[in-house]
VMD Tcl script that draws the C-alpha trace (Angstrom):
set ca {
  {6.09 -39.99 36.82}
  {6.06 -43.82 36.66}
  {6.37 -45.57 33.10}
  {3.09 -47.03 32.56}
  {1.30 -49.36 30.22}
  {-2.07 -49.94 29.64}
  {-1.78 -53.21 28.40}
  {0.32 -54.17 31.13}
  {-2.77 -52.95 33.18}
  {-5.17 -55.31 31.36}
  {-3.28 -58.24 31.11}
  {-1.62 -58.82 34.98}
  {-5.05 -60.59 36.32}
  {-5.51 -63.14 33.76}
  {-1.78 -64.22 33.55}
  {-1.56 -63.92 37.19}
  {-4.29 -67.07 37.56}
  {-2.30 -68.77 35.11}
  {1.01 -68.08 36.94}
  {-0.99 -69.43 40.40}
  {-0.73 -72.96 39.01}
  {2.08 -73.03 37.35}
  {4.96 -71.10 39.69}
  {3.02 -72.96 42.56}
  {6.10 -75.41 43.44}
  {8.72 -72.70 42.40}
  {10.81 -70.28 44.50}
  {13.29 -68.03 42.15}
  {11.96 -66.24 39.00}
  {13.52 -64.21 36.90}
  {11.40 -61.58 34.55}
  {13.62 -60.96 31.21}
  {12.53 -57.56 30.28}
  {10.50 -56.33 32.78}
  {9.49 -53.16 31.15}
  {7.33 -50.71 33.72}
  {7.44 -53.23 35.85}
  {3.75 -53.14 36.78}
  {3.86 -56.88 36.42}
  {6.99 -57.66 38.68}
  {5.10 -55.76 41.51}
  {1.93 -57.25 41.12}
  {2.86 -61.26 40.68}
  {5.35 -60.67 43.87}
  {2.65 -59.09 45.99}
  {0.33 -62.04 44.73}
  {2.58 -64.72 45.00}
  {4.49 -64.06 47.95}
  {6.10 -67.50 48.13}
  {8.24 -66.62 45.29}
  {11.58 -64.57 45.01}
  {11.24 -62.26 42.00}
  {14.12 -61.06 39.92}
  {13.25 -58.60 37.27}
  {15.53 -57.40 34.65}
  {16.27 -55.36 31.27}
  {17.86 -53.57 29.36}
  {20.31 -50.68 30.90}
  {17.72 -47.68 28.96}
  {14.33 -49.14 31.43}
  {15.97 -49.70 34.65}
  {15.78 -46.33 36.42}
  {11.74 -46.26 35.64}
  {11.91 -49.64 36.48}
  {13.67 -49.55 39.76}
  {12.00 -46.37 41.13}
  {8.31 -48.54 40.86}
  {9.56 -51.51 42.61}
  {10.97 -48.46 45.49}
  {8.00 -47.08 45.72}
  {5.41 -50.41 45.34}
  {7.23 -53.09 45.66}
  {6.47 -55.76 48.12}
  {9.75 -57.98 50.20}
  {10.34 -60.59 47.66}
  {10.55 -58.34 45.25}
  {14.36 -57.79 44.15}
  {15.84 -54.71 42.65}
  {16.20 -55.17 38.79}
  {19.09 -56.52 37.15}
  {20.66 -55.32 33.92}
  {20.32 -58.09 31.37}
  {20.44 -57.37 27.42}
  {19.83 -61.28 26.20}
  {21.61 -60.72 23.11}
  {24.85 -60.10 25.41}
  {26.76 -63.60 25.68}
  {27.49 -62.93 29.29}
  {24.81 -62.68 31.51}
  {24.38 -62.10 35.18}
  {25.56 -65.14 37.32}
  {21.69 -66.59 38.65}
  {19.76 -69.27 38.28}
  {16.25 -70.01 38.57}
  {13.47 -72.31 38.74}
  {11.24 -70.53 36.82}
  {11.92 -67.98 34.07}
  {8.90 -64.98 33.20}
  {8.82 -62.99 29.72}
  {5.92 -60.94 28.49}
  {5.35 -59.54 25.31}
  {9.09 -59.42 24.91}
  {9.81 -61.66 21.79}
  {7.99 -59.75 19.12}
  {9.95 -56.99 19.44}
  {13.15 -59.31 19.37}
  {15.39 -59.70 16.37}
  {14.79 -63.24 15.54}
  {19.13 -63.80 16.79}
  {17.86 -62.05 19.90}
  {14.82 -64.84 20.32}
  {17.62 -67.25 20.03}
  {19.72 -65.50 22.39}
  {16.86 -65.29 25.03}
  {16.49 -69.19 24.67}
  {19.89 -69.89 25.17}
  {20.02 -67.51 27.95}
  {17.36 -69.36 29.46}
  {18.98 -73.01 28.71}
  {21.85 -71.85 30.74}
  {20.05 -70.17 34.00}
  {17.08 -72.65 34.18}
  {17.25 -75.20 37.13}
  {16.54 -78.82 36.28}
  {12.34 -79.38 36.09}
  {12.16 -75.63 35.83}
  {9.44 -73.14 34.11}
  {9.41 -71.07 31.29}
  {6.68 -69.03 31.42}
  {6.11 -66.51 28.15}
  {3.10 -64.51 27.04}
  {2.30 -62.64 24.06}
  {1.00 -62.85 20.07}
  {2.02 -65.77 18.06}
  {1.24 -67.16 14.67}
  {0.94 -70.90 14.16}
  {1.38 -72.60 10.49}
  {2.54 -69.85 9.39}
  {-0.29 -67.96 9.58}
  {-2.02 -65.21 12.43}
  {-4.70 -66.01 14.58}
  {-6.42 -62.63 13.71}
  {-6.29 -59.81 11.41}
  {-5.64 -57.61 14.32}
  {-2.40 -59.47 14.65}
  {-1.55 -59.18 11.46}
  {-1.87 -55.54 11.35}
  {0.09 -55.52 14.62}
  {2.72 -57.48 12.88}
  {2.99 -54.91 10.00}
  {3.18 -52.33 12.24}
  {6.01 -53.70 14.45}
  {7.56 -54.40 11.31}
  {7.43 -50.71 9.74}
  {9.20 -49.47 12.94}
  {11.92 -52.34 13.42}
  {11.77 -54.78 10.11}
  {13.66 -56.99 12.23}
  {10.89 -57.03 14.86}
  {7.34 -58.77 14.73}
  {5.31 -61.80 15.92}
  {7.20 -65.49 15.80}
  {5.77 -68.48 14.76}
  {5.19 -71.04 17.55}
  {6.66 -73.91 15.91}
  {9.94 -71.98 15.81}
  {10.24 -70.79 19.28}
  {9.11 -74.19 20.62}
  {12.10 -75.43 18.33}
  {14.25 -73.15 19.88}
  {12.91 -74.29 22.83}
  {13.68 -77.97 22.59}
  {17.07 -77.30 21.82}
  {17.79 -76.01 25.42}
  {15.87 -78.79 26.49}
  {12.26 -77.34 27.48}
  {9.28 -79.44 26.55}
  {5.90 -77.87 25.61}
  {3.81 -77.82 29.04}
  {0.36 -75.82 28.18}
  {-0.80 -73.31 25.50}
  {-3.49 -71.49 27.24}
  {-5.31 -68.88 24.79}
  {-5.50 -65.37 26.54}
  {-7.50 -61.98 26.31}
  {-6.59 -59.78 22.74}
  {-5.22 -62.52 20.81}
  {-2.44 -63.55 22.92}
  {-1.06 -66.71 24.29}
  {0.66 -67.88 27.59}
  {2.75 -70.81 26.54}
  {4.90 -72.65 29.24}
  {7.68 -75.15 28.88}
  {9.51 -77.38 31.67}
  {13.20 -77.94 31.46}
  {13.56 -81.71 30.88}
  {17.50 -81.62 30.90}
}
mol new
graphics top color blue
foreach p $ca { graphics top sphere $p radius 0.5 }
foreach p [lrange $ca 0 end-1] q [lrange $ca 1 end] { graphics top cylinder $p $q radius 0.2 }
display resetview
């Protein structure tokens, strides 16, 4: 049986006609923790133009690579192993970079890993694409959030939902400039940055 998630489910149609506009121009992505990878297989099949690399962790790979066998379209690669908070990582680089719902379950030195990670693979003028729950100020958007941020915490205190300001900081640093903010279905965001560097 396939790993599956629901919310992976929901989610793939809206991001996917915010993806159309933005990986329009690009050719290479790579997906940092691709999870189920029930988006991988859906954005390739959508986007054919595009060369998708998904990764993660060493623990989702086999689930991971046995849905792209069975589903997965020709531009779709086989997943990578890539642990961001590793200072090595695989030897590619990319035009556009694709995370989703990946940073809230990050320590916050593994959302500055992933950053730097990115800094270093990114092509110049290329796309960070990454969705999921933020707060901004300080403060959540909702109370559902906030609950969702106490429960994240109780299993993982090291875990839960970053401000914006401080990932677009981190951002910044590896040169990346605040494209869009687009405000998605249950409270979450799609932000995108372009590499300026």
């Amino acid at each position: 049986m396939l790993p599956f998630s629901e919310a992976a489910e929901r989610n793939r149609h809206p991001i996917l006609e915010i993806l159309r506009g933005v990986l329009v121009q690009r050719r290479h992505v790579v997906e940092i923790g691709a999870g189920t990878g029930q988006h991988a297989v859906h954005f390739a099949r959508e986007l054919p133009h595009l060369q998708w690399q998904p990764t993660d962790r060493a623990e989702y790979l086999p689930g991971l690579a046995a849905r792209i066998a069975l589903e997965g379209s020709a531009n779709l690669r086989p997943p990578i192993e890539l642990d961001v908070a590793q200072p090595d990582w695989p030897s590619f680089t990319a035009d556009a970079v694709y995370s989703a719902n990946t940073l809230h379950i990050m320590s916050l030195p593994e959302v500055e890993a992933f950053f730097c990670g990115v800094g270093r693979i990114l092509e110049d003028g290329g796309v960070l694409a990454v969705y999921g729950p933020f707060r901004y100020g300080g403060s959540f958007t909702t109370e559902s959030n906030a609950a969702f941020d106490r429960s994240l915490r109780g299993r993982d205190p090291a875990s839960g939902i970053r401000d914006f300001e401080g990932v677009d900081a981190l951002a910044a640093a590896q040169g990346l400039a605040l494209q869009a903010d687009h405000a998605m279905p249950a409270n979450n965001q799609l932000l995108t940055w372009v590499q300026n560097s």
